[in-house]
MITI-348555 format. One record per atom (N, C-alpha, C, CB): residue number from 1; x, y, z. Coordinates in nm, 2 decimals. Glycine has a CB too. Example, Ala and Ser with C-alpha at 12.3 -4.5 7.8 and 13.67 -1.06 7.14 Angstrom:
! MITI-348555
ZATI pos     c1     c2     c3
ZATI   1   1.32  -0.57   0.78
ZATI   1   1.23  -0.45   0.78
ZATI   1   1.32  -0.33   0.78
ZATI   1   1.13  -0.45   0.90
ZATI   2   1.28  -0.22   0.71
ZATI   2   1.37  -0.11   0.71
ZATI   2   1.29   0.00   0.79
ZATI   2   1.41  -0.06   0.57
//
This chain:
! MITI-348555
ZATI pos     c1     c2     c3
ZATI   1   0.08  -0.12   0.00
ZATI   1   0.00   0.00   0.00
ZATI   1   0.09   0.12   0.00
ZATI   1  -0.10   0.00   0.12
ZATI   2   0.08   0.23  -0.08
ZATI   2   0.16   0.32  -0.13
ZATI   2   0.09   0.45  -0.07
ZATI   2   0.19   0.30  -0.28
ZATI   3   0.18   0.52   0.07
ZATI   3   0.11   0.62   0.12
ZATI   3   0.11   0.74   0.03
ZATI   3   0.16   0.65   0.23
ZATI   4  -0.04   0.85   0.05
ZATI   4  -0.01   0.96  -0.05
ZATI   4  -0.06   1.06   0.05
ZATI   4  -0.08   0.95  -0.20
ZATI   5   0.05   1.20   0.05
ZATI   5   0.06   1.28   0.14
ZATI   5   0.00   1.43   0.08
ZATI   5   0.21   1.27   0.19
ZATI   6  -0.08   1.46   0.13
ZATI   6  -0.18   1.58   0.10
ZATI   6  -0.13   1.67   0.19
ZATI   6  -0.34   1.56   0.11
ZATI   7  -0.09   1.83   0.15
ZATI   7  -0.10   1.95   0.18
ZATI   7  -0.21   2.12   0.19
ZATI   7  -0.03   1.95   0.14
ZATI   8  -0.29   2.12   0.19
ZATI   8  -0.44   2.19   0.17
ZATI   8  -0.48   2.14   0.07
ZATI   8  -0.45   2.32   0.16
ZATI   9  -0.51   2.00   0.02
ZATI   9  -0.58   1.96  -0.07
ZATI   9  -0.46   1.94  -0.21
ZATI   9  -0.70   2.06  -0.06
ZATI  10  -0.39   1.91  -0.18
ZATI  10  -0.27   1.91  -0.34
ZATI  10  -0.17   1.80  -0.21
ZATI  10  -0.17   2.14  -0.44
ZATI  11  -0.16   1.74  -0.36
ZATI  11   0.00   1.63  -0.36
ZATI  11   0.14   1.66  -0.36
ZATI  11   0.01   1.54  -0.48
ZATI  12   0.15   1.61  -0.27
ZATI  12   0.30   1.62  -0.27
ZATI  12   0.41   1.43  -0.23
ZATI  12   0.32   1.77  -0.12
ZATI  13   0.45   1.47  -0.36
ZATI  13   0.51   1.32  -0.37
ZATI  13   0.67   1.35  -0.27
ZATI  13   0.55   1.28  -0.58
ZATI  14   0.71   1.44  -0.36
ZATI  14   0.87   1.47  -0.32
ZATI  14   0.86   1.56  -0.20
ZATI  14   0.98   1.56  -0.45
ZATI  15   0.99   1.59  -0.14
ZATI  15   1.05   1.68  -0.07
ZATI  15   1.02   1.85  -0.11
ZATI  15   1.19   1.65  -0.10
ZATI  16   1.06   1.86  -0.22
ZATI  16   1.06   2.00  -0.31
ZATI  16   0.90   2.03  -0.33
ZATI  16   1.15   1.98  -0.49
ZATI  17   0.80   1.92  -0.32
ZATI  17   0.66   1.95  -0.34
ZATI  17   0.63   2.01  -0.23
ZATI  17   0.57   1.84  -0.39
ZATI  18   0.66   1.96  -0.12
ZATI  18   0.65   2.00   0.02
ZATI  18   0.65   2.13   0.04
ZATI  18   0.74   1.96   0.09
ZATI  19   0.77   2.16   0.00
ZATI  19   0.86   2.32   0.06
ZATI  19   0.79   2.41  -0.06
ZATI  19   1.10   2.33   0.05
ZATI  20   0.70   2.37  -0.20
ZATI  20   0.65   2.46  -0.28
ZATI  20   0.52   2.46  -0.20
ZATI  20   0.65   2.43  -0.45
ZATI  21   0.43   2.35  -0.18
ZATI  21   0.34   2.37  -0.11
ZATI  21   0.35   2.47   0.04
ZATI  21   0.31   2.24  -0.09
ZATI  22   0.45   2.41   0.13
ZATI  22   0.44   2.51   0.26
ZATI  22   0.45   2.65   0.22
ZATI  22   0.56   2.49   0.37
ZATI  23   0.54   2.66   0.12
ZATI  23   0.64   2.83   0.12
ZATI  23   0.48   2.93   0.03
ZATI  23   0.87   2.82  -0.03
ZATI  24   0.42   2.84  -0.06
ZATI  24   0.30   2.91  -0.14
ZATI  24   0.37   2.98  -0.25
ZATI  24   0.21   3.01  -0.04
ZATI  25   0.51   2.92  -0.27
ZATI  25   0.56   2.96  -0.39
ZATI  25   0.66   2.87  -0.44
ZATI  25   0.61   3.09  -0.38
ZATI  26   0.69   2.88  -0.57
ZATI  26   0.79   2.78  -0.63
ZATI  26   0.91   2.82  -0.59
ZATI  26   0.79   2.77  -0.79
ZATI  27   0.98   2.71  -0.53
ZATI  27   1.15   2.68  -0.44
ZATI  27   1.20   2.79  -0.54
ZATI  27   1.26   2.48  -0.45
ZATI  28   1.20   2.75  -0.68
ZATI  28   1.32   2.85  -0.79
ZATI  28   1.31   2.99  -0.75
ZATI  28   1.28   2.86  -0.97
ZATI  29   1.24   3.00  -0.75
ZATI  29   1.16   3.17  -0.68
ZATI  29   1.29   3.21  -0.58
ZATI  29   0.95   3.15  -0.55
ZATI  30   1.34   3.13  -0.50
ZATI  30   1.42   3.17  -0.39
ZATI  30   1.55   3.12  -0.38
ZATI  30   1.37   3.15  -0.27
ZATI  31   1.56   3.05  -0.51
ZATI  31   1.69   2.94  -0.48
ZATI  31   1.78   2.98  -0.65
ZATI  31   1.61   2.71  -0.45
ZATI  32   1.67   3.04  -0.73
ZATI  32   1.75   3.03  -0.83
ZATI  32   1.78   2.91  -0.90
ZATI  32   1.85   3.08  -0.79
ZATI  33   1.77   2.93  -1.07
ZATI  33   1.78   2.83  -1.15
ZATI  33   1.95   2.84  -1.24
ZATI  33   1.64   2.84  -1.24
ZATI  34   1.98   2.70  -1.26
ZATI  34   2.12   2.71  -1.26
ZATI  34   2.10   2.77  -1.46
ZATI  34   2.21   2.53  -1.20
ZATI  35   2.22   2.85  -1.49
ZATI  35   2.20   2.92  -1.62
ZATI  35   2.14   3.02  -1.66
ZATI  35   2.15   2.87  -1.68
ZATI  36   2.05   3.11  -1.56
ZATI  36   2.01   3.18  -1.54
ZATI  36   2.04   3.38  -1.59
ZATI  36   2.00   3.11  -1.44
ZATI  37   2.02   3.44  -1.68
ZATI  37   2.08   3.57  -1.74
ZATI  37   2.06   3.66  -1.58
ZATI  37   1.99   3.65  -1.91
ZATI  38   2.15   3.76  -1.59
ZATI  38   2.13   3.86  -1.49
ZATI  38   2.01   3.94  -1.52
ZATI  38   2.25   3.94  -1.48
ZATI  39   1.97   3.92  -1.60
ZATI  39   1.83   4.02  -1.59
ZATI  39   1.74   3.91  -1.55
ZATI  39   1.77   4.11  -1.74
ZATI  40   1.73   3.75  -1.57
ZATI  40   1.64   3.73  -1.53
ZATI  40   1.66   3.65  -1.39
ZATI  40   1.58   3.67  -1.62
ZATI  41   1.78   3.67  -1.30
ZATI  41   1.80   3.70  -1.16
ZATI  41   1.77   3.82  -1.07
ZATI  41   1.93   3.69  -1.15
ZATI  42   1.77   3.93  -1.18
ZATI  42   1.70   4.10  -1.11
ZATI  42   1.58   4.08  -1.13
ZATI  42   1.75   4.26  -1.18
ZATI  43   1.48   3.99  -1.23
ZATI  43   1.38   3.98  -1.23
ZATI  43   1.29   3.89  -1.10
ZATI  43   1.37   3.94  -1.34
ZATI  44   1.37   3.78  -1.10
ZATI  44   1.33   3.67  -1.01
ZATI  44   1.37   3.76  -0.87
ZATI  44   1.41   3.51  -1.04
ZATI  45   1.47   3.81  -0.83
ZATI  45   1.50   3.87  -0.69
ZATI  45   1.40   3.99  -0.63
ZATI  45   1.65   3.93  -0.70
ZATI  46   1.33   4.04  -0.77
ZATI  46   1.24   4.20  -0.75
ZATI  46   1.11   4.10  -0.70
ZATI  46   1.20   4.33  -0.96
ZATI  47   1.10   4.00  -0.74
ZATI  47   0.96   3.97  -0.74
ZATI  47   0.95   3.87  -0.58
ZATI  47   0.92   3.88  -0.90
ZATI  48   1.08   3.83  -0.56
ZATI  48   1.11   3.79  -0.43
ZATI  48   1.09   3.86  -0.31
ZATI  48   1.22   3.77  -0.43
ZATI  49   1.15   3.98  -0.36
ZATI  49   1.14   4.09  -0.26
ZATI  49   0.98   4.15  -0.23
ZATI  49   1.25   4.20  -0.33
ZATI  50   0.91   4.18  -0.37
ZATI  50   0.81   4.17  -0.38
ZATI  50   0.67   4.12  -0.24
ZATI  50   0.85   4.09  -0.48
ZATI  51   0.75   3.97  -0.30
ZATI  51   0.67   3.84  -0.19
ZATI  51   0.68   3.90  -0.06
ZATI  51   0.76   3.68  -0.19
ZATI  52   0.84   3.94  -0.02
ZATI  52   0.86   3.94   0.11
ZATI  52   0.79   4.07   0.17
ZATI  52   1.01   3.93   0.12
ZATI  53   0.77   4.16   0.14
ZATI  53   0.73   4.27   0.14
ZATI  53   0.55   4.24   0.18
ZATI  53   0.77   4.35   0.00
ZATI  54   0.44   4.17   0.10
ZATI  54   0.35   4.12   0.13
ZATI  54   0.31   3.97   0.22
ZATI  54   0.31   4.15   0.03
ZATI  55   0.46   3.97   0.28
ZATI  55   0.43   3.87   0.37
ZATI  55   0.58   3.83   0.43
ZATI  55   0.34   3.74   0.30
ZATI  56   0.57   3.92   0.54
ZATI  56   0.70   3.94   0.65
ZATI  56   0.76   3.81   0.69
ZATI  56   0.66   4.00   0.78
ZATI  57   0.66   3.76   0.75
ZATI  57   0.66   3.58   0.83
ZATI  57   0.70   3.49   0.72
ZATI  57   0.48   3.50   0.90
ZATI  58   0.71   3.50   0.57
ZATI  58   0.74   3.41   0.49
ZATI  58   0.92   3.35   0.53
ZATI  58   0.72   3.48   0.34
ZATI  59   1.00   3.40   0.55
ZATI  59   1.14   3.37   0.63
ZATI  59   1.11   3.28   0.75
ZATI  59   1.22   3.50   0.69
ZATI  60   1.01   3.29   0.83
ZATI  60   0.97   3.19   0.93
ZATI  60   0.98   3.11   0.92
ZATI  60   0.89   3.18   0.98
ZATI  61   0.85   3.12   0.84
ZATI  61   0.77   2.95   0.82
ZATI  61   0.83   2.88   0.74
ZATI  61   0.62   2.92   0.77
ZATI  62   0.97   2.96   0.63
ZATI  62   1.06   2.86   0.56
ZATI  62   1.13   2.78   0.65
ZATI  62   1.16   2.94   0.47
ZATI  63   1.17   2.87   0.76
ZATI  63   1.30   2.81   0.81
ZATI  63   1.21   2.67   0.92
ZATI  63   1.41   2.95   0.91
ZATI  64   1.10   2.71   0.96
ZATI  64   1.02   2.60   1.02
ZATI  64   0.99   2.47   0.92
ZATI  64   0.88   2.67   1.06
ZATI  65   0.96   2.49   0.79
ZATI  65   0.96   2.39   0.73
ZATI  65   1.08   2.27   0.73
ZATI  65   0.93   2.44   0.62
ZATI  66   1.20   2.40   0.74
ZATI  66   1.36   2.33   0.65
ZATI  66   1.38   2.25   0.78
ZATI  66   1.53   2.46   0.59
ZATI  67   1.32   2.31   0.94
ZATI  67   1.40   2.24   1.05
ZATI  67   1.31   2.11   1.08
ZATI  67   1.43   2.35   1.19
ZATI  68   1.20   2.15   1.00
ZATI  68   1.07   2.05   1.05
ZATI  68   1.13   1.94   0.94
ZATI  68   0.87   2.11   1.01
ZATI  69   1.13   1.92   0.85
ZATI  69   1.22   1.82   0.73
ZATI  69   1.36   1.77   0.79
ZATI  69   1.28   1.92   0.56
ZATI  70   1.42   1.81   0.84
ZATI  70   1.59   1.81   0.89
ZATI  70   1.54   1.70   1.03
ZATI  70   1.69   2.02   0.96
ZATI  71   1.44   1.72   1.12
ZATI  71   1.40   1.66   1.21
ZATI  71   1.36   1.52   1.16
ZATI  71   1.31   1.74   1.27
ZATI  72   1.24   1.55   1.11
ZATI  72   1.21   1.41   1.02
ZATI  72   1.27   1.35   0.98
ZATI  72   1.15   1.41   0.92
ZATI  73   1.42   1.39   0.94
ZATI  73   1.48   1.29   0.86
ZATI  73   1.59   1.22   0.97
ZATI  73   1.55   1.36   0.72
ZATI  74   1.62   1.29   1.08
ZATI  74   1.70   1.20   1.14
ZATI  74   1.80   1.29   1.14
ZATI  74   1.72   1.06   1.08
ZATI  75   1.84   1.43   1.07
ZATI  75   1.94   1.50   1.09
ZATI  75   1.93   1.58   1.23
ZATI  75   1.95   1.56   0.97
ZATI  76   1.83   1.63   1.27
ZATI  76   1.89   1.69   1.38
ZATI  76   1.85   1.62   1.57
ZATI  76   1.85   1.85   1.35
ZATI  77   1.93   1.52   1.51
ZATI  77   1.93   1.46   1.65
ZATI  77   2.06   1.45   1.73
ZATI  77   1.86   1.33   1.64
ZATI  78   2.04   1.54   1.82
ZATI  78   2.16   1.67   1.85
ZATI  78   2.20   1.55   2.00
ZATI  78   2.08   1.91   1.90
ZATI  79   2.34   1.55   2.07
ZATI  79   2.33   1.51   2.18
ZATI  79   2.39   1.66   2.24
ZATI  79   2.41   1.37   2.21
ZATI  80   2.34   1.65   2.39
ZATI  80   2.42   1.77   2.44
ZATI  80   2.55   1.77   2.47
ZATI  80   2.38   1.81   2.54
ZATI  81   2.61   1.88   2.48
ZATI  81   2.76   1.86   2.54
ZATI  81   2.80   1.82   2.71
ZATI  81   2.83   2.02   2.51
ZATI  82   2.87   1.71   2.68
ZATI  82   2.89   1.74   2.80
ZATI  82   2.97   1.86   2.93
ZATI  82   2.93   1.66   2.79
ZATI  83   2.92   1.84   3.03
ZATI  83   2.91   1.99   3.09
ZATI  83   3.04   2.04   3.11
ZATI  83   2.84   2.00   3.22
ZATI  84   3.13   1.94   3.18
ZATI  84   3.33   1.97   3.16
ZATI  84   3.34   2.05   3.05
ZATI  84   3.44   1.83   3.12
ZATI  85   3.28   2.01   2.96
ZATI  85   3.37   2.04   2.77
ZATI  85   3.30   2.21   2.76
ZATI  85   3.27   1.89   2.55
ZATI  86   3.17   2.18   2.82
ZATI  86   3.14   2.32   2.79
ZATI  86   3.16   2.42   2.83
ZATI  86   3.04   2.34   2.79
ZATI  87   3.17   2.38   2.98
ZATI  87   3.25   2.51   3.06
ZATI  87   3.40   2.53   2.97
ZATI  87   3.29   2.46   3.24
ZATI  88   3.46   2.40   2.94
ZATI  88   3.60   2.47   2.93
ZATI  88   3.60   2.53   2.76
ZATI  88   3.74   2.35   2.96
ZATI  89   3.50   2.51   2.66
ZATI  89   3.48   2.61   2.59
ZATI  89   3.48   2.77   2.57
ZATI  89   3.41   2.58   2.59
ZATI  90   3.36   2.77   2.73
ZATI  90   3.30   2.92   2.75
ZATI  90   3.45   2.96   2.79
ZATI  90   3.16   2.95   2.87
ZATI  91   3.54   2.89   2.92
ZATI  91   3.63   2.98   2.93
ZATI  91   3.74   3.01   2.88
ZATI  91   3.65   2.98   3.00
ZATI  92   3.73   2.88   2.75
ZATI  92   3.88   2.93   2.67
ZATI  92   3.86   3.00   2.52
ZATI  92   3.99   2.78   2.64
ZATI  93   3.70   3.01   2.51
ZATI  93   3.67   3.12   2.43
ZATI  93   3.66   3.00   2.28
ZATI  93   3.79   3.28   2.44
ZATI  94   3.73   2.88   2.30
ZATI  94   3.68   2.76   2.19
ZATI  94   3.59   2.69   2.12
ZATI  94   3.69   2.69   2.22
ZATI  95   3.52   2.70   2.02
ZATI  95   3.43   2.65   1.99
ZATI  95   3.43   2.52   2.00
ZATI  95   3.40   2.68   1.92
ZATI  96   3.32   2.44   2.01
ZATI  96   3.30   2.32   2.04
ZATI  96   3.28   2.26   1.94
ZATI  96   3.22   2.31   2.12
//
């Protein structure tokens, strides 16, 4: 049995259908298509900007999607530091 995963009523098979579905716009829109002329990167960026202008929170709920995907997949399953390492981080100014 072959699950099928609906977003306000539309399919989404892949990954990329996902993030066009969540974001309410096509990924290229923000990511850029490879080959692309500089006029039609000042086009795509005006119209970006555009977007962003009639909808502030759109940076949000990208980055909520990308961490909500990253979770799902098993990437961010973080352990904490242990507490020795961290102190001696903070006091030797080291990143961890």
């Amino acid at each position: 049995m072959r699950i099928r995963n609906y977003v306000s009523g539309h399919r989404a098979d892949t990954a990329h259908d996902f993030l066009e579905l969540a974001l309410g716009t096509p990924v290229e829109l923000w990511l850029g298509i490879e080959g692309e002329s500089e006029e039609e990167r000042a086009a795509r960026l005006a119209a970006a900007r555009d977007i962003l202008a009639d909808d502030p929170e759109l940076p949000d709920r990208a980055v909520q999607v990308a961490a909500k995907a990253l979770d799902d997949a098993g990437l961010l399953r973080l352990t904490p530091l242990p507490t020795a390492a961290l102190r001696r981080s903070l006091r030797t100014g080291a990143a961890a």
